[in-house]
N, C-alpha and C positions, 0 to 999 in steps of 0.2 A: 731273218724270216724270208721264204722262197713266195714267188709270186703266189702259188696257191693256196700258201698259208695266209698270205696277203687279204685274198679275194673273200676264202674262206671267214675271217676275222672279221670283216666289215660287214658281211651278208648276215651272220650271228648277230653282230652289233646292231644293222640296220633292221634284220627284216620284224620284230616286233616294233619296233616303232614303229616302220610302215604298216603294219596291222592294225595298230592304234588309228593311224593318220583314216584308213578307208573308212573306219567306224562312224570317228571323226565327222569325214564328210558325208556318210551316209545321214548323218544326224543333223547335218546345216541343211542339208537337204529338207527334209522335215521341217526344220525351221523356214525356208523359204516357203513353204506350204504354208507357214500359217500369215506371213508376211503378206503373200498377195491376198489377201482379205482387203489389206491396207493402201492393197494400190488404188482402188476407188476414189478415196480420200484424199489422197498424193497423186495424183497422175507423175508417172515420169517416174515414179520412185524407184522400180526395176533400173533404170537406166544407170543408176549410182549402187549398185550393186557388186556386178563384176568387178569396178574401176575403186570402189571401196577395198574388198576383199586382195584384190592385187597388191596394190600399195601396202597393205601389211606384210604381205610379204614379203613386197621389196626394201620398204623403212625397215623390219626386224628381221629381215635376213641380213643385211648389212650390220646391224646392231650383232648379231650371232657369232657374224663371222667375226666380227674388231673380237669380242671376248675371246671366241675361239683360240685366235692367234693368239691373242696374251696369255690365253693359259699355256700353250704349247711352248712358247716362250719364258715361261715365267715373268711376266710383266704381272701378271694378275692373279692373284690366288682364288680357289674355289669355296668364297664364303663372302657371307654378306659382311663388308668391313668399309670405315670409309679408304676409298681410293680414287685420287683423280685421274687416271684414266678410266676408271667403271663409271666413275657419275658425268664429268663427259660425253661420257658416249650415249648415258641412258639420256641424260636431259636433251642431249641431240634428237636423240629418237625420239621422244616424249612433243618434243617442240614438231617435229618433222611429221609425225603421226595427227598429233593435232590440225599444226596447218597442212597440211594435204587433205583434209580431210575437210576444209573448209571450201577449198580450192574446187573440190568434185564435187559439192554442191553447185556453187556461183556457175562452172563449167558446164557443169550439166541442164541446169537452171537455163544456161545461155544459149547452149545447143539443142535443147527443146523449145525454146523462143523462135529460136533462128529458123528451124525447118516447122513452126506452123502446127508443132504439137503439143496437146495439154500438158501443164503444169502447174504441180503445185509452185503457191510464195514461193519466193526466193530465202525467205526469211523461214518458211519451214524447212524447206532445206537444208538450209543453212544449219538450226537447232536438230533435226534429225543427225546430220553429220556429226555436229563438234560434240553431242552426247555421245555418240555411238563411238566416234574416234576416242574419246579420251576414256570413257570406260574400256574398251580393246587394248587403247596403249597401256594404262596401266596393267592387267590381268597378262597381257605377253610380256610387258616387261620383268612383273615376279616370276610369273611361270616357265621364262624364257631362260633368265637367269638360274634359279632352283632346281630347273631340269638337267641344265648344262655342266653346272656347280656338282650335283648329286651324280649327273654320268661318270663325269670328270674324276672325281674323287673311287669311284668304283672302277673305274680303269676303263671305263670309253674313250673312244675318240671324240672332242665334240663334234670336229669336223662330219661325223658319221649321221647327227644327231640333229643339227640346226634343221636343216631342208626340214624333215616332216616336222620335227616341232611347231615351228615358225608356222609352215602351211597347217597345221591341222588346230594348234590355237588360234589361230589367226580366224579361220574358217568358221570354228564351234561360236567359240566367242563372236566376233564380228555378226554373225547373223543375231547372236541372240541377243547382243547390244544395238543394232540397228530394230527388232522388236520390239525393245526396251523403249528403247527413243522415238519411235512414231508412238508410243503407249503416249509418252510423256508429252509429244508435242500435240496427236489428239486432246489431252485434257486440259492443255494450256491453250488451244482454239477455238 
């Protein structure tokens, strides 16, 4: 295959996913619309946003890419089977997604202490995060897998595929499990 067929092949592959991904985010968007209702209630709560939504990124882009290789490698096959390299790497992520997400609470918690600005508990924080992370990690972990598995098998690159997956489930979900979870930590205050 000549460079152009190269270029060609990947922009086919890539550019509906990316289409998917802007939708995606046009839609977390909306969702942050109805979130700030909830910053009243939470002060600071914007502030674990960004630092939320990145970190999924970075924990199941890492996660994307270990599978990616292995399929490319043949380490890993394209189907839900047990494997100890696939369980691994998801309970890595699974653990990593959780506690980071505990982390940007306490962090955030600490850095609106620190300069003098309102916050909510530590302890709502806290219960915002580790809901909203652990419903995200799991739903990118299926979704993450099943997408890659089903490219895979139909002759994607995953390589092609990871980035906007990861970012646009990561994005959709994330907001609307951090919705989810100030719902939940409201009724439990």
């Amino acid at each position: 295959m000549d460079v152009r067929e190269e270029v060609v092949s990947i922009y086919r592959e890539s550019l509906p996913v990316l289409l998917v991904a802007l939708g995606g985010g046009l839609f977390s968007g909306l969702i942050l619309e109805e979130l700030l209702a909830s910053v009243g209630r939470f002060p600071g709560l914007l502030v674990m946003v960004p630092v939320f939504l990145a970190t999924r990124g970075n924990v199941y882009g890492a996660l994307g890419g270990r599978i990616s290789s292995g399929l490319h490698q043949g380490l890993i096959e394209p189907r839900f089977q047990w494997d100890e390299r696939l369980v691994n790497a998801v309970v890595a992520s699974f653990v990593n997604g959780i506690g980071i997400s505990a982390v940007i609470a306490l962090l955030s918690w600490g850095a609106l202490t620190l300069l003098g600005r309102p916050a909510a508990h530590p302890l709502e924080f806290l219960g915002i995060m580790v809901i909203a992370g652990t419903l995200t990690s799991a739903v990118l972990i299926v979704g993450l897998l099943t997408l890659l598995f089903v490219g895979y098998t139909r002759g994607y690159d995953p390589d092609n595929l990871v980035g906007p997956i990861v970012t646009t489930l990561g994005d959709v979900f994330g907001m609307a499990f951090l919705l989810v979870a100030v719902g939940v930590i409201e009724v439990m205050a």
